[in-house]
N, C-alpha and C positions, 0 to 999 in steps of 0.2 A: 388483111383479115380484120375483120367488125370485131367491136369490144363485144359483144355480144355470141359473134364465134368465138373469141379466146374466151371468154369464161367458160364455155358450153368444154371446149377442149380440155382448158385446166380441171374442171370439175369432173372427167372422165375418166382424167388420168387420176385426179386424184381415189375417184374409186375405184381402179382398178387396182393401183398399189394398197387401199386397204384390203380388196379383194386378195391380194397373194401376202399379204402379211397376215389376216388373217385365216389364212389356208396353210402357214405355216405355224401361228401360235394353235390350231386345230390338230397339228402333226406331232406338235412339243408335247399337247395337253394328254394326247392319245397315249404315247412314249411313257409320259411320265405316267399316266394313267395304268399301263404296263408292268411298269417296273415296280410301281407300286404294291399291283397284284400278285404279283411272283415275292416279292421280298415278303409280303405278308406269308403265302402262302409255304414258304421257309421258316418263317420262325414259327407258323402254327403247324409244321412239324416237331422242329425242334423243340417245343415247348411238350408236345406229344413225346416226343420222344425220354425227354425230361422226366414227365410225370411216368414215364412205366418203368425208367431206372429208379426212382425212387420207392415206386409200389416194391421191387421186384427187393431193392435194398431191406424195406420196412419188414415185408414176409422174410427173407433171408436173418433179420434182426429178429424176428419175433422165434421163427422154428430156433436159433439159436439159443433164446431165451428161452423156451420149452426147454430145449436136452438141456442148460442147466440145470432146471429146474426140479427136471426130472433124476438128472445124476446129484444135485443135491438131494434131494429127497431118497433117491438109495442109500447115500451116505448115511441119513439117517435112521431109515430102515437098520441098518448094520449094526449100531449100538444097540438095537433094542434086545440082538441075537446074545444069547448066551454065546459066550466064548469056550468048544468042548474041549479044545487044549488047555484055557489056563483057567 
């Protein structure tokens, strides 16, 4: 074989093996590219998920504070009553 054929060969093989290496780092990127979207797509639930236990906590703390508010405020009402027994 002519030094001019083996380069011509070396140089084929050589791009055919970046050819399948990069048709593999294209499959990793994809993959990763994947898995990526999914795990986001998980915590921008979870995060969802997060923020309506806390609304749902806040309303739950707040109507709680009302009937406080409210049962203190009859408390106080009740002093203002004449007392008809004593």
């Amino acid at each position: 074989m002519s030094r001019s054929n083996l380069k011509l060969v070396v140089a084929a093989a050589c791009v055919l093996g970046l050819a399948a290496c990069s048709e593999a780092t294209e499959d990793a990127a994809e993959a990763t590219a994947e898995s990526a979207a999914a795990e986001t797509e998980a915590n921008m639930e979870a995060a969802g998920d997060a923020m309506e236990a806390t609304v749902d906590d806040y309303d739950a703390a707040g109507a709680a504070d009302d009937i406080a508010e409210d049962q203190a405020s009859d408390s106080d009402d009740d002093e203002e009553w004449d007392d008809p027994t004593g």
